[in-house]
mmCIF file as Biopython writes it, N, C-alpha, C and O atoms, coordinates in Angstrom:
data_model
#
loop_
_atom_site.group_PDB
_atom_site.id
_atom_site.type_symbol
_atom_site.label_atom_id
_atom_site.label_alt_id
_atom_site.label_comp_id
_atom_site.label_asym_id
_atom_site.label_entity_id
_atom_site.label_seq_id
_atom_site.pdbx_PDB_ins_code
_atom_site.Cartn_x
_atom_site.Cartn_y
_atom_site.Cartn_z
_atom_site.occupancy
_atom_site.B_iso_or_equiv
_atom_site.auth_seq_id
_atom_site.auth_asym_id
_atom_site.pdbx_PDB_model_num
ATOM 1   N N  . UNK A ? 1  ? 0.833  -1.170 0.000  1.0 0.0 1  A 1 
ATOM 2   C CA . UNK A ? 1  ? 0.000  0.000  0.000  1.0 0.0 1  A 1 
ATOM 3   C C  . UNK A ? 1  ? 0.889  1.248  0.000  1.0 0.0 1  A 1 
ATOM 4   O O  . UNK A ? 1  ? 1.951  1.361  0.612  1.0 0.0 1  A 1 
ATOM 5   N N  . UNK A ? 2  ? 0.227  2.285  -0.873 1.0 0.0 2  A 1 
ATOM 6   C CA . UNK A ? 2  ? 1.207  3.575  -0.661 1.0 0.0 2  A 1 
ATOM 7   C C  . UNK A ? 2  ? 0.595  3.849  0.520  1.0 0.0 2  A 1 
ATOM 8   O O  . UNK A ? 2  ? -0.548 3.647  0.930  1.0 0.0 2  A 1 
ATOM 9   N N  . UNK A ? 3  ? 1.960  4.548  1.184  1.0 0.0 3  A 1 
ATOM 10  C CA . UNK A ? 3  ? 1.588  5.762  2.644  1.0 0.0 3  A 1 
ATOM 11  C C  . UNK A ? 3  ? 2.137  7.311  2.046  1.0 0.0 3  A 1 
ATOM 12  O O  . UNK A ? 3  ? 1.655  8.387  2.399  1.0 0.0 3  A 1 
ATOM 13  N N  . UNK A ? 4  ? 2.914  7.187  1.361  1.0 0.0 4  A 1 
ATOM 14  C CA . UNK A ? 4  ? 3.191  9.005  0.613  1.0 0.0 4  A 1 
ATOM 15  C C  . UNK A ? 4  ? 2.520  9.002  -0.807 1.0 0.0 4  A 1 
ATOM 16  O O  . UNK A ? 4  ? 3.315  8.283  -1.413 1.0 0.0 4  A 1 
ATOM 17  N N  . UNK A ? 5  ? 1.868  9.240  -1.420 1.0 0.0 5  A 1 
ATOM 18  C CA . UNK A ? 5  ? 1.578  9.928  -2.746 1.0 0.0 5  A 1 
ATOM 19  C C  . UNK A ? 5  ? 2.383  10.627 -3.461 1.0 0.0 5  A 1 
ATOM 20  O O  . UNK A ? 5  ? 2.474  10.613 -4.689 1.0 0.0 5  A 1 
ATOM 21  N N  . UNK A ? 6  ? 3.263  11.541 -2.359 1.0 0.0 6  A 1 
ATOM 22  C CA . UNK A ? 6  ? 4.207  12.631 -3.099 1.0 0.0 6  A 1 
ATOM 23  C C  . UNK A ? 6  ? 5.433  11.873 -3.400 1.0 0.0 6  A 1 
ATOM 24  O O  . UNK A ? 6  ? 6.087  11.953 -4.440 1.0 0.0 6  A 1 
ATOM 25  N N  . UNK A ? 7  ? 5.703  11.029 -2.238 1.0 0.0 7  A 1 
ATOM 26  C CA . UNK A ? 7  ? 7.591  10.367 -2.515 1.0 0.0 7  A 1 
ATOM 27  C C  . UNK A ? 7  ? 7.282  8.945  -2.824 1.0 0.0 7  A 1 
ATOM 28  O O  . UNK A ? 7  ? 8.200  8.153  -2.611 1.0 0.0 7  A 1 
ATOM 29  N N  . UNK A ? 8  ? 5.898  8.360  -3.394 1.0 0.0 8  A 1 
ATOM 30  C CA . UNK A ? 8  ? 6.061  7.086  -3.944 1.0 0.0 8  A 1 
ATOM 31  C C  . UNK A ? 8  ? 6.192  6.158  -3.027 1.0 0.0 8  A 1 
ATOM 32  O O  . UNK A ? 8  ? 6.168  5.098  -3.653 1.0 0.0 8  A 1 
ATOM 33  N N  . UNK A ? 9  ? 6.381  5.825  -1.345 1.0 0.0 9  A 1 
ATOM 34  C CA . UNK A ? 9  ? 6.545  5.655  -0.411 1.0 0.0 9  A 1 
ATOM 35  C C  . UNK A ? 9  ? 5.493  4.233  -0.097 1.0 0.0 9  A 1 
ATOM 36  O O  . UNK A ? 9  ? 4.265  4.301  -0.061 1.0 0.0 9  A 1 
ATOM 37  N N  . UNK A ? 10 ? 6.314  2.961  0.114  1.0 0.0 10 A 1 
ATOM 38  C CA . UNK A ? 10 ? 5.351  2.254  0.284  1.0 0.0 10 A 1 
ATOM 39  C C  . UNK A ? 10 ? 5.320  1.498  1.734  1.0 0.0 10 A 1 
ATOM 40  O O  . UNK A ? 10 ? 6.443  1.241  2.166  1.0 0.0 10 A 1 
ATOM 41  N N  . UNK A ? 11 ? 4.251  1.110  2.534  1.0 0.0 11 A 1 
ATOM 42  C CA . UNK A ? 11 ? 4.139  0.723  4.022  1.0 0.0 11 A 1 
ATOM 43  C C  . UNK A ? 11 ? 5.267  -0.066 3.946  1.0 0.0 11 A 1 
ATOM 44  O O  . UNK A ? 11 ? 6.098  0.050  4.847  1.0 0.0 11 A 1 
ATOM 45  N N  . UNK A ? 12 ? 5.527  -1.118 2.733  1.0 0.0 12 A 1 
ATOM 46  C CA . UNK A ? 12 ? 6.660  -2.082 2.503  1.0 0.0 12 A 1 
ATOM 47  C C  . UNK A ? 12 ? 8.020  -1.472 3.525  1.0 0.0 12 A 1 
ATOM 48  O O  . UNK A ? 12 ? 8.389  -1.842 4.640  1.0 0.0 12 A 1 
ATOM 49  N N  . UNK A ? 13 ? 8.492  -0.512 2.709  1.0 0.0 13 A 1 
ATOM 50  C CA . UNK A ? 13 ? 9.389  0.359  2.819  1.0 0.0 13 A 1 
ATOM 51  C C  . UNK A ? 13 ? 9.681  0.591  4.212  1.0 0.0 13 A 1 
ATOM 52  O O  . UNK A ? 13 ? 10.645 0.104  4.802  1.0 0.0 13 A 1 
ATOM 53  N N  . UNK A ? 14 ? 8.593  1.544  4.841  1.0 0.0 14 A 1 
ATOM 54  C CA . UNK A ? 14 ? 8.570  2.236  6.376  1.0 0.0 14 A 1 
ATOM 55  C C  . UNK A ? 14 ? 8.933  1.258  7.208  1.0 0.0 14 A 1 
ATOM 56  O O  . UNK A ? 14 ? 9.806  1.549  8.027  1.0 0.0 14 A 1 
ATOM 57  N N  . UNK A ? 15 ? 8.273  -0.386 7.224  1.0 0.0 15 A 1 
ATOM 58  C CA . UNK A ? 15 ? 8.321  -1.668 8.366  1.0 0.0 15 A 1 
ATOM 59  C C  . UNK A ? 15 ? 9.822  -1.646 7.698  1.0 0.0 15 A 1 
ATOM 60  O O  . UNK A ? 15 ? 10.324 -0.971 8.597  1.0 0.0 15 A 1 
ATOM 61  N N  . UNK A ? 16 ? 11.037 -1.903 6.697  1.0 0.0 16 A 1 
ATOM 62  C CA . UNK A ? 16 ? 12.326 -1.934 6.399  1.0 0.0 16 A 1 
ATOM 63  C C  . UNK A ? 16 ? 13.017 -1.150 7.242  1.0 0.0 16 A 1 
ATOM 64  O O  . UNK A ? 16 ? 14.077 -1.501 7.760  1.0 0.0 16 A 1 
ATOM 65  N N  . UNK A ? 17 ? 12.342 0.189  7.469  1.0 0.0 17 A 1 
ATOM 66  C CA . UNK A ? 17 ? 12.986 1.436  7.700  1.0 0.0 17 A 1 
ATOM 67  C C  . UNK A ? 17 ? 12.880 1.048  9.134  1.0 0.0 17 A 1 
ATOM 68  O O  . UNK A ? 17 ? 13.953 0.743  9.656  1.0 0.0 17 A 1 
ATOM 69  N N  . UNK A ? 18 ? 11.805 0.994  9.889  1.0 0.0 18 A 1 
ATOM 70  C CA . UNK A ? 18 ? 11.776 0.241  11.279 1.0 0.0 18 A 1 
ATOM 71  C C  . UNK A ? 18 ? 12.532 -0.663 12.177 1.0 0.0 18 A 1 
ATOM 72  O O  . UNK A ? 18 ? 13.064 -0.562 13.282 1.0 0.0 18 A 1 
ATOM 73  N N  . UNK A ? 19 ? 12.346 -1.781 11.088 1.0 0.0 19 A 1 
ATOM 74  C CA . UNK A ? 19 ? 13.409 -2.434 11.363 1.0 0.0 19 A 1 
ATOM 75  C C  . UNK A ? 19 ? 14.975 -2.097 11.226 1.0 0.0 19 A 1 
ATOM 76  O O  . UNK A ? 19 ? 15.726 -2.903 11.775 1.0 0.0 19 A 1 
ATOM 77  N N  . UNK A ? 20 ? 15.383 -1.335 10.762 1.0 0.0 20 A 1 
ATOM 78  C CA . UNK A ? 20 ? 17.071 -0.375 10.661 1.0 0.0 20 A 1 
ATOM 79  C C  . UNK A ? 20 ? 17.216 0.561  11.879 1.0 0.0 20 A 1 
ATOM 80  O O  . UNK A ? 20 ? 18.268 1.090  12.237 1.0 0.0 20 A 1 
ATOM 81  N N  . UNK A ? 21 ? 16.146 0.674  12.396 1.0 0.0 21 A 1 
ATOM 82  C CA . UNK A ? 21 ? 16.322 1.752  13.393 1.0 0.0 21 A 1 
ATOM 83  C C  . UNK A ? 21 ? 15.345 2.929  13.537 1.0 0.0 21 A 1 
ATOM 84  O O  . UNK A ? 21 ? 15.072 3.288  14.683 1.0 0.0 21 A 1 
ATOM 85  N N  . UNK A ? 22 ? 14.836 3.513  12.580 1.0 0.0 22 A 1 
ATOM 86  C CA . UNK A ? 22 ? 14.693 4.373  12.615 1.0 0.0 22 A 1 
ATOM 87  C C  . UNK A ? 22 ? 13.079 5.008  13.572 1.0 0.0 22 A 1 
ATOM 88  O O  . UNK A ? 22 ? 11.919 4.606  13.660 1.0 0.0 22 A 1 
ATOM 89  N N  . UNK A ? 23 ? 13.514 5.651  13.883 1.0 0.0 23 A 1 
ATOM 90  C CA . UNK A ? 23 ? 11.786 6.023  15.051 1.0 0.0 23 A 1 
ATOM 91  C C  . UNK A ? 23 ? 11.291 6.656  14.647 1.0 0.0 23 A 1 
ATOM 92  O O  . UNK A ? 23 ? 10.254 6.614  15.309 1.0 0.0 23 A 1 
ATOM 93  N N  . UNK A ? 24 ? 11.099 7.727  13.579 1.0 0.0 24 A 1 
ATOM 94  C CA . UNK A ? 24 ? 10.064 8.287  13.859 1.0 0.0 24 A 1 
ATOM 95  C C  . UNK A ? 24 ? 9.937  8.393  12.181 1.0 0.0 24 A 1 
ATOM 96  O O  . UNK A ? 24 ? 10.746 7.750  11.513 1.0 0.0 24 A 1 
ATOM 97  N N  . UNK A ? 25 ? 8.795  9.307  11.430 1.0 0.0 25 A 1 
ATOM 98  C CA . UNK A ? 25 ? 8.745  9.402  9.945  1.0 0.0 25 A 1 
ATOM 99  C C  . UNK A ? 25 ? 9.631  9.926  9.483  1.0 0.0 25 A 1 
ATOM 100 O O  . UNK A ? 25 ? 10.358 9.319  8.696  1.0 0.0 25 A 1 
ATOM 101 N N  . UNK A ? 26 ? 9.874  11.320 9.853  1.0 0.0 26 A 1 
ATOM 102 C CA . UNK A ? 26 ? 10.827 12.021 9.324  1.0 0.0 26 A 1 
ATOM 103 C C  . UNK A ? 26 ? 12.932 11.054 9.332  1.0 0.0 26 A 1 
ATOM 104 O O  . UNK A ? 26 ? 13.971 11.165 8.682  1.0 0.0 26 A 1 
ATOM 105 N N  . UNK A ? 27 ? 12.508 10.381 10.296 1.0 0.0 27 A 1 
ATOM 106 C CA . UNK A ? 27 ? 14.234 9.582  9.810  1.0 0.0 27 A 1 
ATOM 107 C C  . UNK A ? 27 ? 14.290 8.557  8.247  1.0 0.0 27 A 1 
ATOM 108 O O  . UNK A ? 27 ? 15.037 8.274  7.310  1.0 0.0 27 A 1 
ATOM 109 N N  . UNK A ? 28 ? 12.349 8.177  9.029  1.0 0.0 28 A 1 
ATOM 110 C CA . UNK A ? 28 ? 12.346 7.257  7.838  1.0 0.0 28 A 1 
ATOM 111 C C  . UNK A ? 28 ? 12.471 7.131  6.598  1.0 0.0 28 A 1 
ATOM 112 O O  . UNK A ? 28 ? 12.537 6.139  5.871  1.0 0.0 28 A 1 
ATOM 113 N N  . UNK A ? 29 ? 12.509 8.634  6.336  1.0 0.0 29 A 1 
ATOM 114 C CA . UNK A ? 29 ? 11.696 9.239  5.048  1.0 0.0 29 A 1 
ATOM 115 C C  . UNK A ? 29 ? 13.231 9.828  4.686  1.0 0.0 29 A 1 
ATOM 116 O O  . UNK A ? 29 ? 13.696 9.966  3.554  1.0 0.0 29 A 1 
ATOM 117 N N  . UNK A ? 30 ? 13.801 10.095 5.804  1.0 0.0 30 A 1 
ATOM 118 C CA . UNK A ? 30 ? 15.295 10.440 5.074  1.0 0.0 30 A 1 
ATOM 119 C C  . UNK A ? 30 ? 16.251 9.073  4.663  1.0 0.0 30 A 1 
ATOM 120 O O  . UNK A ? 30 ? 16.986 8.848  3.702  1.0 0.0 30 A 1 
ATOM 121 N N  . UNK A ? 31 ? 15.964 8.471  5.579  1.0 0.0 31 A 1 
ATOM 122 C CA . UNK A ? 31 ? 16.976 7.086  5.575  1.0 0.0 31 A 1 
ATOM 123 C C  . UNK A ? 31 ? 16.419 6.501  3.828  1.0 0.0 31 A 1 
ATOM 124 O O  . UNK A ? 31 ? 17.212 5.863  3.136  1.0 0.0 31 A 1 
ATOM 125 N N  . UNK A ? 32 ? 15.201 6.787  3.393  1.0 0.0 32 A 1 
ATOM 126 C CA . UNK A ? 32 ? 14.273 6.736  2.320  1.0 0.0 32 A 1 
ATOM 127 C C  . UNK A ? 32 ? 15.100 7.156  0.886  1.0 0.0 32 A 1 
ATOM 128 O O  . UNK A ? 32 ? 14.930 6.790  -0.277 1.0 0.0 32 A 1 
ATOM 129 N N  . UNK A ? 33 ? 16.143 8.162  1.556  1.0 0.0 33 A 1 
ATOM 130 C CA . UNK A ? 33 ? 16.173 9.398  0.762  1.0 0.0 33 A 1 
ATOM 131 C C  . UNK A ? 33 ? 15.254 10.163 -0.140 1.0 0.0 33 A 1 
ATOM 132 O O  . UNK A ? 33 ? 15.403 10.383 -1.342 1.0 0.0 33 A 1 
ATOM 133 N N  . UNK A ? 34 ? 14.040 10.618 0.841  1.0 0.0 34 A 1 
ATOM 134 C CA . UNK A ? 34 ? 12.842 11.471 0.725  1.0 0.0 34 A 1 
ATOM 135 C C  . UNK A ? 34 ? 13.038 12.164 2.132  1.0 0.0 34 A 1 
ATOM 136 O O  . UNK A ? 34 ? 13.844 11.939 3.034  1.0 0.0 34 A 1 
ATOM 137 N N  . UNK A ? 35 ? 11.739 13.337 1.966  1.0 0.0 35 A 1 
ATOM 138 C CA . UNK A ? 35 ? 11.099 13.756 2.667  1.0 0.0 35 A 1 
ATOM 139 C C  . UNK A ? 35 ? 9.827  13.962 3.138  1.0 0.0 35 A 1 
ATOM 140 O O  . UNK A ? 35 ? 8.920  13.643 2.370  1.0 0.0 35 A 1 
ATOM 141 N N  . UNK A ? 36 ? 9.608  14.302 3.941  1.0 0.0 36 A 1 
ATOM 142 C CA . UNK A ? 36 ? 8.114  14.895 3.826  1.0 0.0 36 A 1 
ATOM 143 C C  . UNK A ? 36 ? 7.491  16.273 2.989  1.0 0.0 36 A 1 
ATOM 144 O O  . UNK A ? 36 ? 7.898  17.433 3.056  1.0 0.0 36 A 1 
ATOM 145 N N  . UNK A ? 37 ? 6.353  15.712 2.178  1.0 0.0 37 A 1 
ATOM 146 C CA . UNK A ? 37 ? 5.888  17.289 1.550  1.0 0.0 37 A 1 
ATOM 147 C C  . UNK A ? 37 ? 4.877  18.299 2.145  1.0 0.0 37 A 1 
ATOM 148 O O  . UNK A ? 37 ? 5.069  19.402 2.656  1.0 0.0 37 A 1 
ATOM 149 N N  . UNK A ? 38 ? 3.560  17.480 1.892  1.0 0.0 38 A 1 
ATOM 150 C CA . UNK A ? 38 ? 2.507  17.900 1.868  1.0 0.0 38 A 1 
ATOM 151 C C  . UNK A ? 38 ? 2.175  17.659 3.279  1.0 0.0 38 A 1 
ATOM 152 O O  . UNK A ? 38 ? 1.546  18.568 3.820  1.0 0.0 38 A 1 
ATOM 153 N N  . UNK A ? 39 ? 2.510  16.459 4.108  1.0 0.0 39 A 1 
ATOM 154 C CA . UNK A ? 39 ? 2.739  15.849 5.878  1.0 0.0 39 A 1 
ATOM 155 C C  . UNK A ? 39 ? 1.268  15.542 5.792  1.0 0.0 39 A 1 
ATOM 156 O O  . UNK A ? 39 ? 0.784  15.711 6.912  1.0 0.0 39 A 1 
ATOM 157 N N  . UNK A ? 40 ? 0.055  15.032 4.629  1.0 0.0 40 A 1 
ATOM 158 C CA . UNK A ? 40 ? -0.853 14.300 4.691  1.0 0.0 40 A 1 
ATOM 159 C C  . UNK A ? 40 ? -0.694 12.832 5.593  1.0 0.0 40 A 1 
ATOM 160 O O  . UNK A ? 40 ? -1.523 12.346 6.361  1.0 0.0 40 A 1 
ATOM 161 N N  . UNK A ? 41 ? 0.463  12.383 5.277  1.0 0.0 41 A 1 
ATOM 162 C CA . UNK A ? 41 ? 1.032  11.046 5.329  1.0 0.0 41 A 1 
ATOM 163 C C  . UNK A ? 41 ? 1.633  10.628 6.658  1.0 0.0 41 A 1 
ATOM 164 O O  . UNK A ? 41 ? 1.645  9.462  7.053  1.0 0.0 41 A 1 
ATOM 165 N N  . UNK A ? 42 ? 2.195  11.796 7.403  1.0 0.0 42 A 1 
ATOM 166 C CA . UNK A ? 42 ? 2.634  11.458 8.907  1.0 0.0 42 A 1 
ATOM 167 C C  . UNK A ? 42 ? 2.281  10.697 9.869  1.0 0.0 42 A 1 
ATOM 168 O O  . UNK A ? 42 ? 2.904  9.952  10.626 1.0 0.0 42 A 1 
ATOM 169 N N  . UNK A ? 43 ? 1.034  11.018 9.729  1.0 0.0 43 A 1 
ATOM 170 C CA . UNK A ? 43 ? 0.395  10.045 11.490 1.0 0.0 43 A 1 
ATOM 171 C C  . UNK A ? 43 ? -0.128 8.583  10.448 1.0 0.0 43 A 1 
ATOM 172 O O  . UNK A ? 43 ? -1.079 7.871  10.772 1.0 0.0 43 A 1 
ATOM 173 N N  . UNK A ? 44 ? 0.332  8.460  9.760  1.0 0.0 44 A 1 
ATOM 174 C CA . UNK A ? 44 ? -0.074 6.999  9.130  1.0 0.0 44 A 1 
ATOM 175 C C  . UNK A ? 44 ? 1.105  6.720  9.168  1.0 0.0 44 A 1 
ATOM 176 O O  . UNK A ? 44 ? 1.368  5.784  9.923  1.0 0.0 44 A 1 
ATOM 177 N N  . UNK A ? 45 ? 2.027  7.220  8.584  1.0 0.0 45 A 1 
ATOM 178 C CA . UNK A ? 45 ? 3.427  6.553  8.837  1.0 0.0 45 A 1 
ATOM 179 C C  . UNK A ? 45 ? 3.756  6.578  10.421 1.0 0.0 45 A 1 
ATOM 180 O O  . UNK A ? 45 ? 3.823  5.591  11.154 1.0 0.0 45 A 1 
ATOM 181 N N  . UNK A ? 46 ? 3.935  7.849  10.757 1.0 0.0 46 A 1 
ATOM 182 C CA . UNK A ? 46 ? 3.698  7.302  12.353 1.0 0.0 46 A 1 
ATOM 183 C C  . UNK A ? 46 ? 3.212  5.739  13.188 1.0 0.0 46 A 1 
ATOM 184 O O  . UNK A ? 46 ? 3.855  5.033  13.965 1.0 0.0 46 A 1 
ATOM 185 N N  . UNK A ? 47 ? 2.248  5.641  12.811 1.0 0.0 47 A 1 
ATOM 186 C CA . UNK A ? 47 ? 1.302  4.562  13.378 1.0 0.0 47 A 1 
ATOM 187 C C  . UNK A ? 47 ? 1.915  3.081  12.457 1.0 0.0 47 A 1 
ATOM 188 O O  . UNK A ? 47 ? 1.944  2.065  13.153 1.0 0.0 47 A 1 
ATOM 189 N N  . UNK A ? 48 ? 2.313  2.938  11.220 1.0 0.0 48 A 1 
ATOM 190 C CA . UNK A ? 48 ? 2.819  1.829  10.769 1.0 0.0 48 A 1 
ATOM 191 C C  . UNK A ? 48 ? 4.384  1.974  11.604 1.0 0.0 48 A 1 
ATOM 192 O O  . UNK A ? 48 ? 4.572  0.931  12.230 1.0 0.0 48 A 1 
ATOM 193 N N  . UNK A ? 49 ? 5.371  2.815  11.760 1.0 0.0 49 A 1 
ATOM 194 C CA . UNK A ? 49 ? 6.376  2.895  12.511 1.0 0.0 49 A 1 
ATOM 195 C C  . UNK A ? 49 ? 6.257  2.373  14.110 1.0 0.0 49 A 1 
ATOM 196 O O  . UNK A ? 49 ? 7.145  1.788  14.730 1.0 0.0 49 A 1 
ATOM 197 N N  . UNK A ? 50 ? 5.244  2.653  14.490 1.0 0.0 50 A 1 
ATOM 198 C CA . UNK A ? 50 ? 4.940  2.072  16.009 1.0 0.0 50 A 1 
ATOM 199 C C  . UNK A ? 50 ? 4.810  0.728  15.904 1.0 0.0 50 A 1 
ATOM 200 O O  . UNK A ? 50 ? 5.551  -0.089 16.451 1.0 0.0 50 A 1 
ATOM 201 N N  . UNK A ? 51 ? 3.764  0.454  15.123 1.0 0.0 51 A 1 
ATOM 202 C CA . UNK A ? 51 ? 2.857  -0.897 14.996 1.0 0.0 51 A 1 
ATOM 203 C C  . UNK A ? 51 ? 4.505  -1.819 14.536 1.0 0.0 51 A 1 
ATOM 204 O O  . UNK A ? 51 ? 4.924  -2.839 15.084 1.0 0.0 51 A 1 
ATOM 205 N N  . UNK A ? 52 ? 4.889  -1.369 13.865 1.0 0.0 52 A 1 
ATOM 206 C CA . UNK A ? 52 ? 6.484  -2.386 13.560 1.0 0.0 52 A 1 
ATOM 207 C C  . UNK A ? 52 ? 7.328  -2.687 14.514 1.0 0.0 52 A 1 
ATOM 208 O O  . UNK A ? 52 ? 7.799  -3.781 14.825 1.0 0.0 52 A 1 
ATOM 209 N N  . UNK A ? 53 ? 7.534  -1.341 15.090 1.0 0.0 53 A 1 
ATOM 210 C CA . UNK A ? 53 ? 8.528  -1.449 16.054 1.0 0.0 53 A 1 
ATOM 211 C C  . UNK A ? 53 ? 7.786  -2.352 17.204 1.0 0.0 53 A 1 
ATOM 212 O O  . UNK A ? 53 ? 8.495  -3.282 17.587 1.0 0.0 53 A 1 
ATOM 213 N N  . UNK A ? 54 ? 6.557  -2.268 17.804 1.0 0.0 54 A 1 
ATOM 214 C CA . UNK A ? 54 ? 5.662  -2.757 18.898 1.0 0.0 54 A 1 
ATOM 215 C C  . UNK A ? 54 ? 5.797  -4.522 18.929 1.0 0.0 54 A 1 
ATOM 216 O O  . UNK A ? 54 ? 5.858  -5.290 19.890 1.0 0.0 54 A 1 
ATOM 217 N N  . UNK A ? 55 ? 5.816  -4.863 16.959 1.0 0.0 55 A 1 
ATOM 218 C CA . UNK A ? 55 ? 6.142  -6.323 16.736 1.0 0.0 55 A 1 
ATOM 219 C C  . UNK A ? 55 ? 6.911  -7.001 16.851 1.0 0.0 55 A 1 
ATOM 220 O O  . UNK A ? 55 ? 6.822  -8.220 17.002 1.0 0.0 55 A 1 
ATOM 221 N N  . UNK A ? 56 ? 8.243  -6.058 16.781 1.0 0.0 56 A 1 
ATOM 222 C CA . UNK A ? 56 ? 9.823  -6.420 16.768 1.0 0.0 56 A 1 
ATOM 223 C C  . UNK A ? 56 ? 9.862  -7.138 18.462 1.0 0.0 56 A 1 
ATOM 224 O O  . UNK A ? 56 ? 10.916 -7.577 18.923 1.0 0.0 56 A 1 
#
């Protein structure tokens, strides 16, 4: 499923990014090499970043 529209960004991706470390969207999204644009997408990435890390 996409979670960004703007950076192509897929949930795939964010649980990868989770698992590397990263806590919060904005690392994720850099570690991504993206950013955030429009920040529609935050508290969803947020919440898949928790929900990963919570599984680990």
């Amino acid at each position: 499923m996409i979670v960004c529209v703007c950076n192509n960004i897929r949930e795939t991706e964010l649980r990868e990014a989770a698992k590397t470390g990263c806590r919060t969207a904005c690392q994720s999204y850099k570690a991504l090499g993206h950013r955030a644009k429009c920040g529609q997408c935050i508290r969803f990435a947020r919440s898949i970043l928790n929900e990963a890390r919570d599984a680990a």
